[in-house]
C-alpha distance (Angstrom), angle and dihedral (degrees) to the residues before:
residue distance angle dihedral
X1 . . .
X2 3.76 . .
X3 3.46 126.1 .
X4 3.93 119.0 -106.7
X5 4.17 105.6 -148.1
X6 4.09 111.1 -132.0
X7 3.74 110.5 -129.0
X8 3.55 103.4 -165.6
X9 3.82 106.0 -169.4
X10 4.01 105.3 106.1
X11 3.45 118.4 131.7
X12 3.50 140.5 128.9
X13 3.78 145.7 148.2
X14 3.55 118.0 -92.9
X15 4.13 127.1 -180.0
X16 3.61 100.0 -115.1
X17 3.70 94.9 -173.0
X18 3.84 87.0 72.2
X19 3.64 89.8 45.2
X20 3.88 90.6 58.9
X21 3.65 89.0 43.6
X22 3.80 86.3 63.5
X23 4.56 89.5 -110.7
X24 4.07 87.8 162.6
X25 3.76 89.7 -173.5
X26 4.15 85.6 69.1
X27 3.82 86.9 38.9
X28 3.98 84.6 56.9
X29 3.48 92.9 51.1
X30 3.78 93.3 49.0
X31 3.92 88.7 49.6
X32 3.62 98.7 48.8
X33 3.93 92.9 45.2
X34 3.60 89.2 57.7
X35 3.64 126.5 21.9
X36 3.69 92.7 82.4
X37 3.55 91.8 66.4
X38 4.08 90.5 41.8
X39 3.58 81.8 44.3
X40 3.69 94.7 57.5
X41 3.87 103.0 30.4
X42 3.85 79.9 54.1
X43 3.96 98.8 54.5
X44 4.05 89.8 46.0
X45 4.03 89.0 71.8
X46 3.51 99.1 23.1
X47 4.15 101.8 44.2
X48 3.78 89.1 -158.1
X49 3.67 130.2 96.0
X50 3.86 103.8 -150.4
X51 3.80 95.2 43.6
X52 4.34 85.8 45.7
X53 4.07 88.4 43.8
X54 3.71 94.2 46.9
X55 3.85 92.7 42.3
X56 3.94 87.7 60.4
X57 3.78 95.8 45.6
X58 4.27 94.1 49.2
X59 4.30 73.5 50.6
X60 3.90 97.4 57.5
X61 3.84 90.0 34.5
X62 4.19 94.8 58.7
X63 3.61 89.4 42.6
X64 3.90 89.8 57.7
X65 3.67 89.9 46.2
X66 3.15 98.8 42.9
X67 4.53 96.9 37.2
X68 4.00 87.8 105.4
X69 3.84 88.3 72.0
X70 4.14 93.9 46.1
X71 3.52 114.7 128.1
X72 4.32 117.0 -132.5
X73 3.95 84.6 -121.9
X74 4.23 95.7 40.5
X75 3.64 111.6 135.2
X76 3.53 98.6 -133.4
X77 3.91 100.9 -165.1
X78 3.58 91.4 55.5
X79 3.62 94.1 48.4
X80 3.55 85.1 53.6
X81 3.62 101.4 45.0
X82 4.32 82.2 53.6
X83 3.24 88.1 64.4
X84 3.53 102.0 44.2
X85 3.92 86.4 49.1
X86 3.42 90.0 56.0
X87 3.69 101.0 51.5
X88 3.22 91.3 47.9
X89 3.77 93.9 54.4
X90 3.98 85.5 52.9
X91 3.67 85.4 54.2
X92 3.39 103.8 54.4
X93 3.95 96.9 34.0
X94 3.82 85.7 64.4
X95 4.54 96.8 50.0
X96 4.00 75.3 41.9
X97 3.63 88.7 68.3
X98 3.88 94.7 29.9
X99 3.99 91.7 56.8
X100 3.63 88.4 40.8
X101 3.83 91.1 55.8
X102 3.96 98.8 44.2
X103 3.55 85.1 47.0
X104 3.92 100.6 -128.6
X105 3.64 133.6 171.0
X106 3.65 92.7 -110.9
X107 3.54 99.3 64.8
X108 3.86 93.6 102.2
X109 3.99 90.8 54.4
X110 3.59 92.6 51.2
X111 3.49 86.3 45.5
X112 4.10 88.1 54.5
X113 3.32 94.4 40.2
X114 4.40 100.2 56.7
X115 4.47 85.2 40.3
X116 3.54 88.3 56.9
X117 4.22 99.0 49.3
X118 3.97 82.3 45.4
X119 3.06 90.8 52.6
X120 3.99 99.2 47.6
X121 4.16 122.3 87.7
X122 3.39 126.5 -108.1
X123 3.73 88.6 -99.2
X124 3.85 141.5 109.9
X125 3.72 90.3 -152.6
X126 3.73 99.1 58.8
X127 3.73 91.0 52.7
X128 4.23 94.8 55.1
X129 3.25 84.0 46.1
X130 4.05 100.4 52.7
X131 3.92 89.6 39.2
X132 4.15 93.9 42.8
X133 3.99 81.2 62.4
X134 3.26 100.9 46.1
X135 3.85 95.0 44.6
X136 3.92 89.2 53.6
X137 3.97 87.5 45.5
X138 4.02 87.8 59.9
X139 3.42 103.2 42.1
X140 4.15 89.8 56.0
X141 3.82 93.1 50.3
X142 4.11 107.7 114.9
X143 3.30 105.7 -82.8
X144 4.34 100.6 -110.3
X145 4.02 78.0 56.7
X146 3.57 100.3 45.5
X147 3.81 85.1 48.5
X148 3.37 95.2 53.4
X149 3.84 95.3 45.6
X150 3.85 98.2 54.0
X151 3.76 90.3 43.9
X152 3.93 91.8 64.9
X153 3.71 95.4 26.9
X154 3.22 108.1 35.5
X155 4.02 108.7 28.8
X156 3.88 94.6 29.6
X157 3.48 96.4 -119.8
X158 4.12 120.2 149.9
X159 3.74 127.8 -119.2
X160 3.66 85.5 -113.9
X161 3.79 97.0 50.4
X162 3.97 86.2 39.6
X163 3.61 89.2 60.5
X164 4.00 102.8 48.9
X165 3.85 86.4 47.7
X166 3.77 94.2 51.0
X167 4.29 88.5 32.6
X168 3.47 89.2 -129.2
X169 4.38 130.6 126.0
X170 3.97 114.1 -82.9
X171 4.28 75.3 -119.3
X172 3.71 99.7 50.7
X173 4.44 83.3 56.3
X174 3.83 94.9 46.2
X175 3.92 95.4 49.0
X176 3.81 85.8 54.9
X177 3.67 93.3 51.2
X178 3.58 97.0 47.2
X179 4.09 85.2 45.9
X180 4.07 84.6 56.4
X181 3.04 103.8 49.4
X182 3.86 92.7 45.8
X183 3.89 83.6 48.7
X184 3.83 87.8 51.8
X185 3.47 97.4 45.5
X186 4.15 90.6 50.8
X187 3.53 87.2 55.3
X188 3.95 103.2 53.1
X189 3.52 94.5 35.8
X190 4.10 106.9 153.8
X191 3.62 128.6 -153.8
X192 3.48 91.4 -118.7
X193 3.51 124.9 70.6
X194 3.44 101.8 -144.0
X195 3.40 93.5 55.1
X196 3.63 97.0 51.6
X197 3.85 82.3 70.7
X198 3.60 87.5 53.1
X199 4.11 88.1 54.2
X200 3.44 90.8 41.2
X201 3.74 92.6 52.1
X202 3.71 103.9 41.8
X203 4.26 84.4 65.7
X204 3.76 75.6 67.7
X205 3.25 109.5 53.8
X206 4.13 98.8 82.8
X207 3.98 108.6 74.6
X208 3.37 116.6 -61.7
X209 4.16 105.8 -150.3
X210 4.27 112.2 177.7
């Protein structure tokens, strides 16, 4: 699975008095300015692009239902992104309990993944901030790491299949993930410590094969 880069620049000013009086033309130009970005900020916790598309769409189609209560002053892409946070949590609370019942190895990754979208504000901002960090953190790993790290993250590839491609021991490839991610998590190291497990988990949130 290949990794789909979040661009997190959308914004725009939209007349939200002919939103509320149900003008779809300005509700068309609201969607197409910004489900790209739900789309996207979606797929990075949820790694699938049905569950990330229909996420987005249940967004736009509570904010029409609900446009009568909009404020003059509402930011919009926030309200949006709350949603989309929100499904998502429901998302990933439910293959929480899946996992937890079939008793894979993943279970502690899903469990990372759903602590750190709780923990995350109802803001578009904090997210490009968190994932501008831990973009820079990747790209200054050594380059065998960084190698290594985008392989399995990035490109979907498994330690094992890492290893043949790189003819190197299925041991040698996990010791230089594990040194990554420790690398990784040096380098975005927040103040708070809840938020380091958001750091920490966001490195998680592109596929994970062992």
């Amino acid at each position: 699975m290949c990794y789909i880069a979040i661009t997190m620049s959308a914004s725009g000013k939209f007349d939200i008095a002919k939103i509320k009086g149900g003008d779809r033309n300005e509700f068309a130009i609201l969607y197409r300015e910004f489900y790209d970005m739900l789309f996207n900020i979606a797929y990075q916790y949820l790694l699938n692009k049905d569950d990330a598309h229909g996420t987005v769409q249940e967004a736009f189609i509570k904010l029409w239902e609900s446009r009568k209560k909009l404020l003059e002053n509402s930011n919009l892409k926030n309200y949006l992104f709350t949603i989309v946070k929100n499904k998502s949590l429901n998302i990933l609370r439910e293959r929480h309990i899946q996992v937890s019942l079939s008793g894979k190895e993943n279970e502690l990754e899903s469990e990372f993944n759903y602590e750190a979208l709780s923990i995350l504000a109802d803001s578009v901002m904090d997210f490009e901030k968190l994932k501008a960090d831990v973009d820079i953190a990747i790209e200054e790993l050594p380059e065998d790491l960084k190698l290594v790290f985008k392989m399995n993250r990035y490109d979907g590839l498994r330690y094992k299949d890492i290893a043949e491609e790189l003819k190197l021991s299925q041991k040698a490839i996990e010791a230089r993930m594990s040194k990554a991610l420790k690398l990784i998590r040096l380098r975005v190291q927040p103040h708070s410590e809840s938020l380091q497990v958001l750091y920490t988990a966001i490195i998680l949130f592109v596929t994970t094969p062992l």
